[in-house]
N, C-alpha and C positions, 0 to 999 in steps of 0.2 A: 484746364491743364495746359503749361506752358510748350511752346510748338519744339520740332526739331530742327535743332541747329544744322545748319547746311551749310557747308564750307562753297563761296560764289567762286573757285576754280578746283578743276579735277584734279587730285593730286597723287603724283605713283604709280598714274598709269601709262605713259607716255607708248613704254612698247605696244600694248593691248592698241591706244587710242592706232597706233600706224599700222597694225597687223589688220585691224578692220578698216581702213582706208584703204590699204591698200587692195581689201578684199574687194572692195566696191570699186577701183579702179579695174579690175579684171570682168565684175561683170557688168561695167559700163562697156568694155570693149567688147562682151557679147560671151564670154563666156563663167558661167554661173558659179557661185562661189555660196560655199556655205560656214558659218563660223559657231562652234557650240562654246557657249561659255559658262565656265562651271567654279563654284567656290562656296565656301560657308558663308553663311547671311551674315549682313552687314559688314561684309567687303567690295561693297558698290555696284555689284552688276549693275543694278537697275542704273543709275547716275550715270553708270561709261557706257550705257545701250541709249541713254537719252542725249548724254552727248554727241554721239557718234551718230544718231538721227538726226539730231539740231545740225550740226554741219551736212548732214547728206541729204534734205530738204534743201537747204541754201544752195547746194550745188545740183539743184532740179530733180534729183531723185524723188519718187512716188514713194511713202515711206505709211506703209501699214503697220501696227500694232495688237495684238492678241495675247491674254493673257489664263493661263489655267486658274481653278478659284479652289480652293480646296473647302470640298465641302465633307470634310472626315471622312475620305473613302476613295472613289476613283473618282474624276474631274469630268466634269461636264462632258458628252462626247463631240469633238470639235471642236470646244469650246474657245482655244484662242483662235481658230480661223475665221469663226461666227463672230467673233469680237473685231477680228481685223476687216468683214466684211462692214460691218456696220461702220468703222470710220469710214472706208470708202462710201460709204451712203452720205454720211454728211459731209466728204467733199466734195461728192458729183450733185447735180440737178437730175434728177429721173432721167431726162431725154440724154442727157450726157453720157449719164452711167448704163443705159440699153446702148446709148452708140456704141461703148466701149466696150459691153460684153459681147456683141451682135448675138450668134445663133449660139453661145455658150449658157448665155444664162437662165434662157427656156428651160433648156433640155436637161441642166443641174436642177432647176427647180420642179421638174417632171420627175426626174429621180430621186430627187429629196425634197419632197414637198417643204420642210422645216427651213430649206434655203429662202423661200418665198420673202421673208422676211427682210432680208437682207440683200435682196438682189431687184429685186420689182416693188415698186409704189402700191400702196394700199387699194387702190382702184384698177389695177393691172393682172394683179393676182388671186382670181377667185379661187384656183387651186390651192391656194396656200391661207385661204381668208383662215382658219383655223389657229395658223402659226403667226399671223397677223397680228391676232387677240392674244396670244401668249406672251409670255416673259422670254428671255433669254431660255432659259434654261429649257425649256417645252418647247421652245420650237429647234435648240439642239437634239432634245429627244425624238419626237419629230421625225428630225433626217437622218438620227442614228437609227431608228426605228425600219424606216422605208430602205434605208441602206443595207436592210439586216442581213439578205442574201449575198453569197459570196459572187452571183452576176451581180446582182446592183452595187454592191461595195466596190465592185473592181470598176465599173462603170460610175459610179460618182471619183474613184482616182485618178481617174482618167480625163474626168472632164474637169476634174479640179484644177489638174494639170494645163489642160487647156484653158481653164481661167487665171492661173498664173502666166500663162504666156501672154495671154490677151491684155492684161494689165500692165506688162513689161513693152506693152506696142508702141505707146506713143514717148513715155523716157523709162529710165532706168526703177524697178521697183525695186523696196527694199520691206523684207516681211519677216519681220518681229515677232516673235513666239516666248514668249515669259512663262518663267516659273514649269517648266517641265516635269519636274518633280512630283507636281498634282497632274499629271496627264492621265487621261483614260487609254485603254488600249486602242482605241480609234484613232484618237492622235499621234499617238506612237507609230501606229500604222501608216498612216497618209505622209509620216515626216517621214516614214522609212523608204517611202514610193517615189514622192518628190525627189527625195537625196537620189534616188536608184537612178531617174530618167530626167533628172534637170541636166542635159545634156549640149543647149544650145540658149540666146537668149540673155538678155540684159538684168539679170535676175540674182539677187540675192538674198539669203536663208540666216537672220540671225536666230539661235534659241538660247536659252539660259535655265539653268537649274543649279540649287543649293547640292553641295556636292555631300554634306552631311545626313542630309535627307534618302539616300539613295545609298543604302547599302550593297554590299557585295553581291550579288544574284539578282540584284533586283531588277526587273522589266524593264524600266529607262537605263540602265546602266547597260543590259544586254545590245538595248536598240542602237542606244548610241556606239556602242562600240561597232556594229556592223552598218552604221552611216560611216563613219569612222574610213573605213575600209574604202570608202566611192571617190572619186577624183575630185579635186576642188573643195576638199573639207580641213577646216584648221579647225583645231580645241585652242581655245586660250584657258588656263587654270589660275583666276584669281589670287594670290599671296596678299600674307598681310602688309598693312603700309609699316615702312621699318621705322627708330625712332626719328631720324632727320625728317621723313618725310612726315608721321605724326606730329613734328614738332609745326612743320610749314601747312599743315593740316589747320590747325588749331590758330595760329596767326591768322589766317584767312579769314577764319572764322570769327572772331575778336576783333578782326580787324588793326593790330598791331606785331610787333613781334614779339618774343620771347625772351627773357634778358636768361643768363646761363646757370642760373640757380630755377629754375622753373622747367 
């Protein structure tokens, strides 16, 4: 099957690209910034959230990624934190990544064993040898499982909390959350906590969801509307690219321009 064409410059989004720049200029200066982005598929979120990482990388930003997966029903529980966790795995060395959780990541993985995976090296973690052996999915079960009480729930949000700050120590982080749309009510949850009490901190919240997907009443539509409500939150709402811009869309793409009958 022949691949997808993918235009080599971002085109029509210029406002969105400087509303998220400028988001991460506020909380490079310490104060936290959240940005929800919402539109019918195939109007780029993903491209303007990989662009807007590709420059926020270059400019020393800590830049995590997590994504929900839809598995016909509700979405893994945690599922894009446990995913942004495991890239920080593969950009720390063991010893690097305990320096930088210090007394956080123990005590996450005491509360959610199913963390073990993604926090402590396989020889570190006999509490979590369990979640070791699993896949993704089971050892988010896992620490949704051990989380199930409304003390340990609030107590893994808390110290989640306190893992986003400790990742925000050394520069600026920037934590990616895709596809909302497939979130579990757990996630829904822990973004509604973050949003509530990211109140200080070099820290920044992108998420994205297909706005088609998300009916009027629906669970993600309620949550976000009361993130919505917390200080330091922009919506950006996707539109489609208009004909000029399609037209510069598609030259990119081809790599020529368009003569006026085309």
């Amino acid at each position: 099957m022949p691949g997808t064409l993918s235009s080599p410059i971002l085109v029509g989004r210029a406002t969105e690209v400087n509303a998220l720049d400028a988001a991460l200029r506020r909380a490079e200066g310490g104060t936290p910034a959240i940005v929800l982005i919402g539109g019918d598929a195939g109007l780029g979120k993903t491209r303007l959230v990989d662009e807007f990482a590709a420059g926020a990388r270059q400019s020393g930003a800590r830049v995590l990624v997590g994504g929900c997966v839809d598995l016909g029903g509700e979405g893994v529980p945690y599922g894009p934190f446990l995913e942004a966790l495991r890239a920080l795995g593969r950009e720390l060395q063991p010893d690097a990544l305990a320096a930088l959780l210090g007394e956080v990541g123990p005590e996450l993985v005491a509360v959610a064993p199913g963390f073990a995976r993604f926090l402590t090296p396989p020889d570190e973690s006999a509490a979590g040898a369990g979640a070791l052996a699993a896949g993704t999915a089971a050892g988010a079960a896992s620490a949704s499982a051990s989380a199930g009480g409304a003390t340990d729930q609030a107590r893994l949000f808390e110290l989640t909390l306190a893992l986003v700050d400790r990742l925000s120590s050394d520069r600026p982080l920037v934590l990616v959350l895709e596809d909302l749309h497939w979130s579990d009510p757990a996630t829904r949850d822990l973004l509604g906590f973050l949003a509530r009490n990211l109140t200080h901190g070099r820290i920044m919240l992108v998420a994205t969801f297909r706005s088609e997907d998300v009916e009027r009443g629906h669970p993600l539509l309620v949550r976000l509307a009361e993130i919505a409500r917390n200080p330091g939150v922009e919506r950006l709402d996707l539109r489609p690219l208009d004909l000029a811009e399609q037209r510069e869309q598609l030259a990119a793409i081809i790599g020529h321009g368009l003569g006026r009958d085309r």
